[in-house]
PyMOL Python script that loads the backbone (N, CA, C, O; Angstrom):
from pymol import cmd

cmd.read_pdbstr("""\
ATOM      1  N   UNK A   1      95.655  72.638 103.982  1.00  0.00           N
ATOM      2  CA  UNK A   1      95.163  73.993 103.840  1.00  0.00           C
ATOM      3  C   UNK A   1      94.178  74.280 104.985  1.00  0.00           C
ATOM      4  O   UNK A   1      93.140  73.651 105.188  1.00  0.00           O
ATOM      5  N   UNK A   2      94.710  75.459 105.808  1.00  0.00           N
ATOM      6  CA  UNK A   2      93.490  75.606 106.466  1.00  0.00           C
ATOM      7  C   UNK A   2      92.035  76.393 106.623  1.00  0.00           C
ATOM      8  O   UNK A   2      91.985  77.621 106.558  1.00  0.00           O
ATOM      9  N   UNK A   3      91.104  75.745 106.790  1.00  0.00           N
ATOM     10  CA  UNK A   3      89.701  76.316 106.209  1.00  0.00           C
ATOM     11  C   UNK A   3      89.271  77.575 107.508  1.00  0.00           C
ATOM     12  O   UNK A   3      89.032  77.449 108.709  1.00  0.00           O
ATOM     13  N   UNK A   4      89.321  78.915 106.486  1.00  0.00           N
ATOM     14  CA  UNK A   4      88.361  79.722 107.552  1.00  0.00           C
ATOM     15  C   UNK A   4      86.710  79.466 107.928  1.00  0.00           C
ATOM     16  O   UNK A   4      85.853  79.152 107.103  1.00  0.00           O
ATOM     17  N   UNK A   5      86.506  79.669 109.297  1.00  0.00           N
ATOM     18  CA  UNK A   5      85.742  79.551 109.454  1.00  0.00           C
ATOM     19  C   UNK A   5      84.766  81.044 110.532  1.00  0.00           C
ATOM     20  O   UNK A   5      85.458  81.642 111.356  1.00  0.00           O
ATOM     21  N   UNK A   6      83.570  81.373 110.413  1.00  0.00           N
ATOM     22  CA  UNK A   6      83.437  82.496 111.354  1.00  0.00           C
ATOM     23  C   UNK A   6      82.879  81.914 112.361  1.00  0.00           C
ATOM     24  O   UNK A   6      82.203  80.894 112.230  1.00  0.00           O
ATOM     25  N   UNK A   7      83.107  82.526 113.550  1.00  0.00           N
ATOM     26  CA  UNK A   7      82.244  82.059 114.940  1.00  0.00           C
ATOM     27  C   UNK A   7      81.020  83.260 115.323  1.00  0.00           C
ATOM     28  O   UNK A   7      81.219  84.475 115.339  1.00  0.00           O
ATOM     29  N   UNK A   8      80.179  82.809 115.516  1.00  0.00           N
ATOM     30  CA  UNK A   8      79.130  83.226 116.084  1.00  0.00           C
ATOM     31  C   UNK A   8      79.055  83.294 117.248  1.00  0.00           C
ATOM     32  O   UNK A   8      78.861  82.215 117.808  1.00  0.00           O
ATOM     33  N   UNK A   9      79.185  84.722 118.269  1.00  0.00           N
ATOM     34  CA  UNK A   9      79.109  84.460 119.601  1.00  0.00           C
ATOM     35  C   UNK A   9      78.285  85.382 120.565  1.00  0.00           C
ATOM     36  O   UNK A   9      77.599  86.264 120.049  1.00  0.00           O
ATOM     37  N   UNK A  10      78.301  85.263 121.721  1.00  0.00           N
ATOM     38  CA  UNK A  10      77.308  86.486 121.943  1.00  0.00           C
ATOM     39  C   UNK A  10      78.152  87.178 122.997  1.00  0.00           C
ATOM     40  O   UNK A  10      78.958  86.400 123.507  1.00  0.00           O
ATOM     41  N   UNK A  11      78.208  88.672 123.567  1.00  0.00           N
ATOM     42  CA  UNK A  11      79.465  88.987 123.951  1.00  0.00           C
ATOM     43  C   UNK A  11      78.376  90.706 124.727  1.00  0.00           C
ATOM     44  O   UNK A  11      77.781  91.570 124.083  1.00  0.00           O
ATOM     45  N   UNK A  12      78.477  90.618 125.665  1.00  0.00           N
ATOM     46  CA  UNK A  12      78.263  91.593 126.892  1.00  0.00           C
ATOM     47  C   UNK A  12      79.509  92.667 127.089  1.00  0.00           C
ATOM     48  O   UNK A  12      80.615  92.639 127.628  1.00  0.00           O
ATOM     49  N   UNK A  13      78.681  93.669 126.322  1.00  0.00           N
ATOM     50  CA  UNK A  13      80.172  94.981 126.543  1.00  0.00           C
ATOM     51  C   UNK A  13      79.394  95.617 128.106  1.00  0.00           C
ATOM     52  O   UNK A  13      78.287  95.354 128.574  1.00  0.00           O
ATOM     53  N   UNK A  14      80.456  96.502 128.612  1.00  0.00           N
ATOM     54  CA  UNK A  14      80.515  96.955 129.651  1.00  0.00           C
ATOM     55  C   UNK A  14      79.743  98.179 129.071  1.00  0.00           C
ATOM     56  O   UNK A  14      79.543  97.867 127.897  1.00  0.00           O
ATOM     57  N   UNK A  15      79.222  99.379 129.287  1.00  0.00           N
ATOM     58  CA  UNK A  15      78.254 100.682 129.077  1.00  0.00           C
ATOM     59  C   UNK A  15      79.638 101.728 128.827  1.00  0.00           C
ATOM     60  O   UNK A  15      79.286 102.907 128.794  1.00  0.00           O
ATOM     61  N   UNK A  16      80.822 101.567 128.684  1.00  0.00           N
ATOM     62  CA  UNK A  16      81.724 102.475 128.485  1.00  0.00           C
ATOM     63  C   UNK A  16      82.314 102.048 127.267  1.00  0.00           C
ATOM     64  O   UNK A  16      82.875 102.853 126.524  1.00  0.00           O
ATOM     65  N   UNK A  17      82.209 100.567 126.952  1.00  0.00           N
ATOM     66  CA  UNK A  17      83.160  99.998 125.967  1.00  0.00           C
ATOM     67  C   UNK A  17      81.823  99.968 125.051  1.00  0.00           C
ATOM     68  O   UNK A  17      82.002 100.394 123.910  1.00  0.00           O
ATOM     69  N   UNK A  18      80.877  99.656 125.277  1.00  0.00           N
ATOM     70  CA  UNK A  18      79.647 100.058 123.805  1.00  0.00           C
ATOM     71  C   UNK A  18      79.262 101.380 123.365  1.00  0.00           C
ATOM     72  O   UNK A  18      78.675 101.654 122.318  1.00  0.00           O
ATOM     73  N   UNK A  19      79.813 102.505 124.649  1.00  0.00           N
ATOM     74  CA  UNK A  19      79.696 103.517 123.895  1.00  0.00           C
ATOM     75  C   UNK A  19      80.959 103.514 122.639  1.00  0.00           C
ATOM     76  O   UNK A  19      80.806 103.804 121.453  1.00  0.00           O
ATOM     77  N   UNK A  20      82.006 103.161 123.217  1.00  0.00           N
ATOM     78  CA  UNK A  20      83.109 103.047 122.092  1.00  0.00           C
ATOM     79  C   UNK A  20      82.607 103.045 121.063  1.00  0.00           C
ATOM     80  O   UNK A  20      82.509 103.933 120.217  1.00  0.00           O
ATOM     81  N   UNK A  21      82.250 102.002 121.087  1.00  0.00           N
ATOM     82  CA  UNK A  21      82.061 100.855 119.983  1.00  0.00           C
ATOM     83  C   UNK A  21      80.665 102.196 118.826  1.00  0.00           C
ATOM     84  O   UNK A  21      80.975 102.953 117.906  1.00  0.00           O
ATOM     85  N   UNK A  22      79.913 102.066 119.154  1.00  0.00           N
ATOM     86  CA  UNK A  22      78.693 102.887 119.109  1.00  0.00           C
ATOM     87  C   UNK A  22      79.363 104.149 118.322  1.00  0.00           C
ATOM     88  O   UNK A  22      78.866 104.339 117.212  1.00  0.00           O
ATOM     89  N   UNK A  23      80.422 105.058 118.711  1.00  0.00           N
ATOM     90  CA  UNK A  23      80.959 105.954 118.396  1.00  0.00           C
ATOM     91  C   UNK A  23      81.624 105.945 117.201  1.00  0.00           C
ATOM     92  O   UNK A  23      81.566 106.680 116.216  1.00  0.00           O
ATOM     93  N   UNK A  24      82.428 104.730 117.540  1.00  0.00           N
ATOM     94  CA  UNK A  24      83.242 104.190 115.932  1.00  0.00           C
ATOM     95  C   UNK A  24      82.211 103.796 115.054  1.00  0.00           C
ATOM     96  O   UNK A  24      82.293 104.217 113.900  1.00  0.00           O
ATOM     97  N   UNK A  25      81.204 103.037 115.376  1.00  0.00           N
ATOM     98  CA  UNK A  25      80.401 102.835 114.070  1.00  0.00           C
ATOM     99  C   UNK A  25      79.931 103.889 113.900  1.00  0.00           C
ATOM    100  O   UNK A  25      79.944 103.910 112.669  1.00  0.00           O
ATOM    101  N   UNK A  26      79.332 105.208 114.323  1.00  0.00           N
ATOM    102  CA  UNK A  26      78.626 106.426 113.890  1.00  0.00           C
ATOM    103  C   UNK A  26      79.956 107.574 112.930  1.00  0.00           C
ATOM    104  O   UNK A  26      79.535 108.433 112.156  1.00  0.00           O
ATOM    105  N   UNK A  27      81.292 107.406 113.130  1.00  0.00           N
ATOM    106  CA  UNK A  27      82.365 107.962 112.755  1.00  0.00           C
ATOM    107  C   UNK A  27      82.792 107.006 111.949  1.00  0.00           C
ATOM    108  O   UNK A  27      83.367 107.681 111.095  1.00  0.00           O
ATOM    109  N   UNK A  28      82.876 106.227 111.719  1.00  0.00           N
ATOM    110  CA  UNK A  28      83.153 105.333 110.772  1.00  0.00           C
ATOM    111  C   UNK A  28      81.965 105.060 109.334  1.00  0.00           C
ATOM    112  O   UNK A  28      82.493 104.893 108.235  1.00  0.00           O
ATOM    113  N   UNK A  29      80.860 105.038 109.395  1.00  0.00           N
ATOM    114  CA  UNK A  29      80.098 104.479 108.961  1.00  0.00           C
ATOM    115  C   UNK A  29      80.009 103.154 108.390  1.00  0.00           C
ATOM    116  O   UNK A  29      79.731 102.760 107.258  1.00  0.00           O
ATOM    117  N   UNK A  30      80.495 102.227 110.098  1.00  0.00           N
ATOM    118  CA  UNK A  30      80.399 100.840 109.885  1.00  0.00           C
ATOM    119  C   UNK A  30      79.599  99.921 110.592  1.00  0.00           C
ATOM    120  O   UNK A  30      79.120 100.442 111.598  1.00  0.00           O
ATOM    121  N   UNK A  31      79.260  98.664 110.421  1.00  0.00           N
ATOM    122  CA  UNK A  31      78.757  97.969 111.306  1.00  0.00           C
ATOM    123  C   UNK A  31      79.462  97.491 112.634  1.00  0.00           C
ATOM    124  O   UNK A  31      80.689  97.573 112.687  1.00  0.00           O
ATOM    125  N   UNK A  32      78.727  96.977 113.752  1.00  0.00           N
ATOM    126  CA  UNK A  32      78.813  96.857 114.613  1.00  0.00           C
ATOM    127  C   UNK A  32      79.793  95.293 114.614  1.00  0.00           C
ATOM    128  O   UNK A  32      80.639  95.204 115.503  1.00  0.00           O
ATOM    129  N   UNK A  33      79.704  94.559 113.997  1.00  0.00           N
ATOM    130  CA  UNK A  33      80.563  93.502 113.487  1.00  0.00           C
ATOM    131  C   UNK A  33      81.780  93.990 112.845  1.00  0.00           C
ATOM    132  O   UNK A  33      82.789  93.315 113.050  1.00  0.00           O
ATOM    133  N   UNK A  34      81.908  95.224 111.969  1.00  0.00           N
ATOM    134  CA  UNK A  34      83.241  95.617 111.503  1.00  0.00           C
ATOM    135  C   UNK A  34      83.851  96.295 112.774  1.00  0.00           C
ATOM    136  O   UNK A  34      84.878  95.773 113.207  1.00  0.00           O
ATOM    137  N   UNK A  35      83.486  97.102 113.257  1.00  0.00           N
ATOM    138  CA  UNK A  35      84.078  97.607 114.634  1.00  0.00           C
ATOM    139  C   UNK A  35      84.586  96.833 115.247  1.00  0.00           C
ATOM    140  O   UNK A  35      85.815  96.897 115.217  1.00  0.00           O
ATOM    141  N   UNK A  36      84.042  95.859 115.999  1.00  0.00           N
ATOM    142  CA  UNK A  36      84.392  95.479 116.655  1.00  0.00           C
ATOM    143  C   UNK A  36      85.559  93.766 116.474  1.00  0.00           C
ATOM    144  O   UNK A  36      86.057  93.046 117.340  1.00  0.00           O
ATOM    145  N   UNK A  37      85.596  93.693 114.723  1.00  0.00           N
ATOM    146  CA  UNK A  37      86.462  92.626 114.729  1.00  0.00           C
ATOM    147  C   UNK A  37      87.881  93.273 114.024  1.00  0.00           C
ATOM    148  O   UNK A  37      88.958  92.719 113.804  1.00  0.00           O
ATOM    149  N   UNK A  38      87.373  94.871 113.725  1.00  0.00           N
ATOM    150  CA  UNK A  38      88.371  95.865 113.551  1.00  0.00           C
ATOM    151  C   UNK A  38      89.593  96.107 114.821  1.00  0.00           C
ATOM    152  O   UNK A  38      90.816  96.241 114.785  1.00  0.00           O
ATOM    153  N   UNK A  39      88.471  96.084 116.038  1.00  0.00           N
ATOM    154  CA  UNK A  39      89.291  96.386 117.210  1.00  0.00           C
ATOM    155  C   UNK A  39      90.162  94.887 117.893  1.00  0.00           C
ATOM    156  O   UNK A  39      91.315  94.748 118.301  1.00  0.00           O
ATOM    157  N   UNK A  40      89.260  94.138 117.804  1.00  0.00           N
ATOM    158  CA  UNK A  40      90.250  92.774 118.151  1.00  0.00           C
ATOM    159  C   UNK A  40      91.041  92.357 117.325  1.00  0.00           C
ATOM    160  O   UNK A  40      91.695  91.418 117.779  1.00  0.00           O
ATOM    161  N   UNK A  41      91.338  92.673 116.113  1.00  0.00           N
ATOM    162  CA  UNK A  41      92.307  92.710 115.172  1.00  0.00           C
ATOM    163  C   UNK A  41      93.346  93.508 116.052  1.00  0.00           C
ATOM    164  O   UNK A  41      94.045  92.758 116.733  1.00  0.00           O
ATOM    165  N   UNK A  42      93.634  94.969 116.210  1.00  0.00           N
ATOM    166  CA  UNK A  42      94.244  95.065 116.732  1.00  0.00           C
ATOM    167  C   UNK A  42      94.851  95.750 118.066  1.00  0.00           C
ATOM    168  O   UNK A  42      95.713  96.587 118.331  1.00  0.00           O
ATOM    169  N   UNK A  43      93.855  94.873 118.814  1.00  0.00           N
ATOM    170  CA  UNK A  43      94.155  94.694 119.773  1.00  0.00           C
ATOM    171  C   UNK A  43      94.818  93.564 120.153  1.00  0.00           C
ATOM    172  O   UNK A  43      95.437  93.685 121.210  1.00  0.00           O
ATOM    173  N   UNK A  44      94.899  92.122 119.422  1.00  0.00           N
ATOM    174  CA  UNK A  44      95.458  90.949 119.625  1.00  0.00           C
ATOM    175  C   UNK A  44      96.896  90.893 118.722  1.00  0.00           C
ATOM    176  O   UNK A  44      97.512  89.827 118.710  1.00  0.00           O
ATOM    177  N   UNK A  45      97.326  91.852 118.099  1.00  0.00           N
ATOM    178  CA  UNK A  45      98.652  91.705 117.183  1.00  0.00           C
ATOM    179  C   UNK A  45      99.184  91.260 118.398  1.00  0.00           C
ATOM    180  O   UNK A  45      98.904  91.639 119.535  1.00  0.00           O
ATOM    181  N   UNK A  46     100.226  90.154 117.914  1.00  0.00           N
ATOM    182  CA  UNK A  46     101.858  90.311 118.793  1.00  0.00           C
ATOM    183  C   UNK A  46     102.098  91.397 118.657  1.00  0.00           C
ATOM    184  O   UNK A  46     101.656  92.260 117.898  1.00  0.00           O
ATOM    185  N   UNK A  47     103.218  91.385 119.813  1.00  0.00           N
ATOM    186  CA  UNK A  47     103.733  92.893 119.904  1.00  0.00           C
ATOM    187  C   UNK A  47     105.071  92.661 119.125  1.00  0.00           C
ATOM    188  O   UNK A  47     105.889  91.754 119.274  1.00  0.00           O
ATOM    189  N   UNK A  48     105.080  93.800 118.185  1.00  0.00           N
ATOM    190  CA  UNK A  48     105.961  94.218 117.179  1.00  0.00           C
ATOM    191  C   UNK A  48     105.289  93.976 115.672  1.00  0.00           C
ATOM    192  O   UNK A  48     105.325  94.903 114.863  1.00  0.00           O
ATOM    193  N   UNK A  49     104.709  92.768 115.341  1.00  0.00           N
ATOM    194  CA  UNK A  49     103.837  92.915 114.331  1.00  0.00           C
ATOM    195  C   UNK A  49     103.671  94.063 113.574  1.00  0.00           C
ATOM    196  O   UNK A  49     103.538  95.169 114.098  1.00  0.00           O
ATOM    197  N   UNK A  50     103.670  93.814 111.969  1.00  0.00           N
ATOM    198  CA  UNK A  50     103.172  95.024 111.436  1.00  0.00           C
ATOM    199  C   UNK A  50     101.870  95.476 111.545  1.00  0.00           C
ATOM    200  O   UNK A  50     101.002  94.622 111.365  1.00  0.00           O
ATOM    201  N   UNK A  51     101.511  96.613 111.797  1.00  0.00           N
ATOM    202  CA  UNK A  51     100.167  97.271 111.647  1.00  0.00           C
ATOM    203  C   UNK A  51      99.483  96.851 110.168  1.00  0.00           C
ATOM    204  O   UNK A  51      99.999  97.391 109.190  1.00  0.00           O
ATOM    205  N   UNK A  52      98.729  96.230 110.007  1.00  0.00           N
ATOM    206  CA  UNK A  52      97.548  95.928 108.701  1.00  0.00           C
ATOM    207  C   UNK A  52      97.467  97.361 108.180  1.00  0.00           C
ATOM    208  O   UNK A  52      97.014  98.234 108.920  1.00  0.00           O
ATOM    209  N   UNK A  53      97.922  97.677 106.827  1.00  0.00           N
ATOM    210  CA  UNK A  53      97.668  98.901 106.156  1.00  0.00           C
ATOM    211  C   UNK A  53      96.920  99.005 104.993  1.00  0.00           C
ATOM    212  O   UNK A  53      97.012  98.106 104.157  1.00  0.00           O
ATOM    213  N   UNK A  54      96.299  99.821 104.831  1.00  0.00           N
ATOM    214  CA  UNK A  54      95.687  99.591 102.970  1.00  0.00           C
ATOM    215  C   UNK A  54      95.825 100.865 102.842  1.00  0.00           C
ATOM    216  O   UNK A  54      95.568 101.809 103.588  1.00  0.00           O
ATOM    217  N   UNK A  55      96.603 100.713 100.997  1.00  0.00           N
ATOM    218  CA  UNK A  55      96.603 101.882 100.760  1.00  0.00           C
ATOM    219  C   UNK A  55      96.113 102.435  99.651  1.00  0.00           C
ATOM    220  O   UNK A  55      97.093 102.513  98.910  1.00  0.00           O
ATOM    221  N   UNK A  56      95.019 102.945  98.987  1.00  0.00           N
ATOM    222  CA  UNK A  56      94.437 103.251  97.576  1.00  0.00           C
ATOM    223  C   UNK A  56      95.227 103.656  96.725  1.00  0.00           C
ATOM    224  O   UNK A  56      95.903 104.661  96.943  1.00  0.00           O
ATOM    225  N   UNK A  57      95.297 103.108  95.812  1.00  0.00           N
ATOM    226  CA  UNK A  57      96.539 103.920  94.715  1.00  0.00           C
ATOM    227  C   UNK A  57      95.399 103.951  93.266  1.00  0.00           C
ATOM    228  O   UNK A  57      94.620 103.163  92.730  1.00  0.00           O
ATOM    229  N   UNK A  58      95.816 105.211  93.084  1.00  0.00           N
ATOM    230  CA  UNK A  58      95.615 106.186  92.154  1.00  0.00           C
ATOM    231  C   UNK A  58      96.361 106.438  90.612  1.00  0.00           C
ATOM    232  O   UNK A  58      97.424 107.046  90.491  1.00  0.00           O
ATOM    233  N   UNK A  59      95.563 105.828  89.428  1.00  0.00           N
ATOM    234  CA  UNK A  59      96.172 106.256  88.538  1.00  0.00           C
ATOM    235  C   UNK A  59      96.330 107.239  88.123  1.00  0.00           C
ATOM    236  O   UNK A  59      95.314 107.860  87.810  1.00  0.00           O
ATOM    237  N   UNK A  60      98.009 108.053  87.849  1.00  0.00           N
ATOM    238  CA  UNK A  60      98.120 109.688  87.548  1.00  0.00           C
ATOM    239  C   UNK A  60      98.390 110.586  86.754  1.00  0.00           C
ATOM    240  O   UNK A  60      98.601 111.798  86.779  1.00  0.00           O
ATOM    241  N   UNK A  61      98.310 109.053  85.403  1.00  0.00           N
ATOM    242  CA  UNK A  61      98.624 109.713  84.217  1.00  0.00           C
ATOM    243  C   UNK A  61     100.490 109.637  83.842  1.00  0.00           C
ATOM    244  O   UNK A  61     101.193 109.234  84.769  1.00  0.00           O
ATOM    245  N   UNK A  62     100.973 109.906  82.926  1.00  0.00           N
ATOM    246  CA  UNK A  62     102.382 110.043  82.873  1.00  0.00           C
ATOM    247  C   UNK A  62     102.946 110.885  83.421  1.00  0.00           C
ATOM    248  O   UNK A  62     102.293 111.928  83.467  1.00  0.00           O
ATOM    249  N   UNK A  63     103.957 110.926  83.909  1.00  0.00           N
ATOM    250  CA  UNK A  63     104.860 112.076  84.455  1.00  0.00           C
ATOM    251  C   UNK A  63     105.120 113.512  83.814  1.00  0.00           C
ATOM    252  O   UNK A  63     105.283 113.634  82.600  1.00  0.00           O
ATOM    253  N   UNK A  64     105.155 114.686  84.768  1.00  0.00           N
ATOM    254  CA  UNK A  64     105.094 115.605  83.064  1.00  0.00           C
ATOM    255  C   UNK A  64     107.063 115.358  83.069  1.00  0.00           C
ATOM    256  O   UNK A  64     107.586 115.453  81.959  1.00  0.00           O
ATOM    257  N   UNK A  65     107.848 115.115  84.078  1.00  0.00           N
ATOM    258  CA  UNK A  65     109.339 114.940  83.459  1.00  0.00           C
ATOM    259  C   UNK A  65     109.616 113.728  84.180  1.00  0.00           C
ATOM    260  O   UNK A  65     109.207 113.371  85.285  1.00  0.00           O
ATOM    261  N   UNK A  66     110.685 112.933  83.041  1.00  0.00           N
ATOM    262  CA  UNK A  66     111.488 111.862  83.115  1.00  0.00           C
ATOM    263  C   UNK A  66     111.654 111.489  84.807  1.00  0.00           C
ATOM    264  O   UNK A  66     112.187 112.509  85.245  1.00  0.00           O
ATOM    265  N   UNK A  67     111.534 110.895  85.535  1.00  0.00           N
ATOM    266  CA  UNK A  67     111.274 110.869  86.721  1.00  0.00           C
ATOM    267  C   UNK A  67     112.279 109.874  86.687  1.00  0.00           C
ATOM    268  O   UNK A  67     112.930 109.937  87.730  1.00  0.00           O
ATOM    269  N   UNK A  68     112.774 108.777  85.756  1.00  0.00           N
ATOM    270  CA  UNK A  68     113.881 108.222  86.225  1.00  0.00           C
ATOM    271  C   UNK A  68     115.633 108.432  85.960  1.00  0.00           C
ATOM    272  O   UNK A  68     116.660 107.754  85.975  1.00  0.00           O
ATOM    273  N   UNK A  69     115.096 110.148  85.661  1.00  0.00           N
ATOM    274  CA  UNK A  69     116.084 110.856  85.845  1.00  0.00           C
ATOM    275  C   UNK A  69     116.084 111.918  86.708  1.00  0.00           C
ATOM    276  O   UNK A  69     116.858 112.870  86.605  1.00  0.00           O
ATOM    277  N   UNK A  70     115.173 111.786  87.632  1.00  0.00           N
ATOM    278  CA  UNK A  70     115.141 112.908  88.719  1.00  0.00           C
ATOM    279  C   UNK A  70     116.234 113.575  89.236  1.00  0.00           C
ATOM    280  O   UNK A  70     116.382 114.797  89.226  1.00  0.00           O
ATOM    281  N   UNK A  71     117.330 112.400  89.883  1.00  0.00           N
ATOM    282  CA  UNK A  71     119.100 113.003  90.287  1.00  0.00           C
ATOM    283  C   UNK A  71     118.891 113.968  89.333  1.00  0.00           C
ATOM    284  O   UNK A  71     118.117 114.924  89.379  1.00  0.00           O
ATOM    285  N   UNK A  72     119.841 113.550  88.245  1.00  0.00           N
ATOM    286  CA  UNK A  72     120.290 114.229  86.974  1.00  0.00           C
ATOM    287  C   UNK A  72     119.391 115.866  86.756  1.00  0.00           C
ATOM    288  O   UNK A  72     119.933 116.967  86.667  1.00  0.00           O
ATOM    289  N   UNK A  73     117.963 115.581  86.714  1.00  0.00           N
ATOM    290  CA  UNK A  73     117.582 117.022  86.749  1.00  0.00           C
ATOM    291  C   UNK A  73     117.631 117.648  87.843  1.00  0.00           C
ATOM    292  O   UNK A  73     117.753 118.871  87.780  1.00  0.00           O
ATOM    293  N   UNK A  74     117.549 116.968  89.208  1.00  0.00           N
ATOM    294  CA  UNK A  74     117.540 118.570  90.724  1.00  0.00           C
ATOM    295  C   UNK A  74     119.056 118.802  90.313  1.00  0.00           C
ATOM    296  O   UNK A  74     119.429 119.966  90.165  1.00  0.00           O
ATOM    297  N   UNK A  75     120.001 117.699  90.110  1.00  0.00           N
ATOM    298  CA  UNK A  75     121.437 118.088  89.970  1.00  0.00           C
ATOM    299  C   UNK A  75     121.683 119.288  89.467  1.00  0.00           C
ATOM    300  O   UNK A  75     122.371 120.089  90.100  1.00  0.00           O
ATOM    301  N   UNK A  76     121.130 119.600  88.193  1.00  0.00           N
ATOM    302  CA  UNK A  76     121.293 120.634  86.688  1.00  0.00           C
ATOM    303  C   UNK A  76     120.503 121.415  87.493  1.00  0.00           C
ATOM    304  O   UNK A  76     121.343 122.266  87.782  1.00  0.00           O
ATOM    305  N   UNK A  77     119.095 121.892  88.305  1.00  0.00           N
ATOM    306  CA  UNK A  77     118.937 122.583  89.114  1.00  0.00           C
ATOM    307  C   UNK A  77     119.941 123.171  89.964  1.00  0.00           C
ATOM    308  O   UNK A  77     120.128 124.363  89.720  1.00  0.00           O
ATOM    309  N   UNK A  78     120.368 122.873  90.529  1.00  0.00           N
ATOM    310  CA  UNK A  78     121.364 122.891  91.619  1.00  0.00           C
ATOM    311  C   UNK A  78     122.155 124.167  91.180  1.00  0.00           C
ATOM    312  O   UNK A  78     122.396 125.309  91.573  1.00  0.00           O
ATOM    313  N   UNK A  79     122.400 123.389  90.225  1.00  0.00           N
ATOM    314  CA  UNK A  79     124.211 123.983  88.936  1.00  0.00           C
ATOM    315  C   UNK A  79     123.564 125.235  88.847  1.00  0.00           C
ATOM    316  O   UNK A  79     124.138 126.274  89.172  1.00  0.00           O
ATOM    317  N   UNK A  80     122.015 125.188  88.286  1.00  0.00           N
ATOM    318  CA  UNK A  80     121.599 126.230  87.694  1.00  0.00           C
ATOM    319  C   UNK A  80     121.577 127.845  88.657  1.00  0.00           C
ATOM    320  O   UNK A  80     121.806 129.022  88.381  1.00  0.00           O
ATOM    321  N   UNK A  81     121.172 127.091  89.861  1.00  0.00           N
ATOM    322  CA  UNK A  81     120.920 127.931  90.824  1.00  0.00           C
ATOM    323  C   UNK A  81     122.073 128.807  91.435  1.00  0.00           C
ATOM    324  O   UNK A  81     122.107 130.018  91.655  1.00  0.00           O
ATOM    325  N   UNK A  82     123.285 127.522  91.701  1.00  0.00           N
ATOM    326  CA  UNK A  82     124.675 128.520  91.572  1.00  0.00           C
ATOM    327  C   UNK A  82     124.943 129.618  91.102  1.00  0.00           C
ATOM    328  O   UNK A  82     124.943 130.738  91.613  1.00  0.00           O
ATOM    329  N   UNK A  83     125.261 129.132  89.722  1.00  0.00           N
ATOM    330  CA  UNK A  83     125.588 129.636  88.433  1.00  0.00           C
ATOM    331  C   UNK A  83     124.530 131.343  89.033  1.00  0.00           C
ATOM    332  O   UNK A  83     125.276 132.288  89.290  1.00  0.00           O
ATOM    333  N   UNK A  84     123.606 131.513  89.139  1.00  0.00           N
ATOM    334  CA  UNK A  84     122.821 132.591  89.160  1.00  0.00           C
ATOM    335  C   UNK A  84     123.223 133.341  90.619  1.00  0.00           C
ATOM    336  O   UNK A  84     123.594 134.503  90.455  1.00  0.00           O
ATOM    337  N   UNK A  85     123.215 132.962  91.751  1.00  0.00           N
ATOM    338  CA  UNK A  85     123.891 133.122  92.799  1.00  0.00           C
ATOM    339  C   UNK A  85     125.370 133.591  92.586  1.00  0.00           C
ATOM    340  O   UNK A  85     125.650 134.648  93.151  1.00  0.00           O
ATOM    341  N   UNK A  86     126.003 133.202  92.127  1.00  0.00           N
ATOM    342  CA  UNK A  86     127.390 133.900  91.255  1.00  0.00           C
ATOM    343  C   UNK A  86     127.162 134.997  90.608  1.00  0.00           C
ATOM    344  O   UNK A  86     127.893 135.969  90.799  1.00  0.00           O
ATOM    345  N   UNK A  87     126.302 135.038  89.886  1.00  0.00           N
ATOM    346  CA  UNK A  87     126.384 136.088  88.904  1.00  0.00           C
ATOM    347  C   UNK A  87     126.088 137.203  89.299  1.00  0.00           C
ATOM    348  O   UNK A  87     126.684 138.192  88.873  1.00  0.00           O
ATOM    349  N   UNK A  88     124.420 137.342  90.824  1.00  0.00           N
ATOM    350  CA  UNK A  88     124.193 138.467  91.378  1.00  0.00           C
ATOM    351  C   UNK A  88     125.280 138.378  92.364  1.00  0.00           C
ATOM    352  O   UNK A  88     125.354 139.563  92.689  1.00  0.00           O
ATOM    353  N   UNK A  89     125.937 137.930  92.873  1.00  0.00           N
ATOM    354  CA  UNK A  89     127.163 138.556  93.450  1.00  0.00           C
ATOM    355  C   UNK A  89     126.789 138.228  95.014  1.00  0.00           C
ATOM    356  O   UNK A  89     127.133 139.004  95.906  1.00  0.00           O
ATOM    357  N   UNK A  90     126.094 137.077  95.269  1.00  0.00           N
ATOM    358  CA  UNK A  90     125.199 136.665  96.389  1.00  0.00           C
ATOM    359  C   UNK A  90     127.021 136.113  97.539  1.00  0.00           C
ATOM    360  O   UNK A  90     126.918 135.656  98.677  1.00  0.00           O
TER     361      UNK A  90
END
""", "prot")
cmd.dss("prot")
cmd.show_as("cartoon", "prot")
cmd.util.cbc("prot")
cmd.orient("prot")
């Protein structure tokens, strides 16, 4: 198993790349350690790699209709909509 470990280092940005940095933490409201191990994250993916995503999910209560009959009802929509389109003479 392999053990994470963090490194401690000390690291000289250039006056264009700390404004970056500086910017994202003020728009972000993060630290200067999340920024910037945010950005070498991905900046070091292989190329093609998936992008790291998170996504919040939300409980929404029950459906107000059968949703695992969705086909079946736009279908009967569909019909319905014809059916009326016929009748005004569309």
């Amino acid at each position: 198993m392999r053990r994470r470990t963090t490194m401690r280092t000390t690291v000289t940005l250039e006056p264009d790349t700390a404004a970056l940095v500086e910017r994202a933490m003020r728009e972000r409201g993060q630290s200067f350690k999340q920024v910037v191990n945010e950005a070498l994250r991905q900046a070091l993916q292989p190329p093609g790699a998936p992008a790291e995503t998170h996504t919040t999910v939300y409980r929404m209560g029950d459906p107000a209709v059968p949703l695992d009959r969705a086909l079946a009802l736009v279908a009967a929509l569909d019909d319905a909509e014809v059916v009326r389109e016929l009748e005004v003479g569309r």
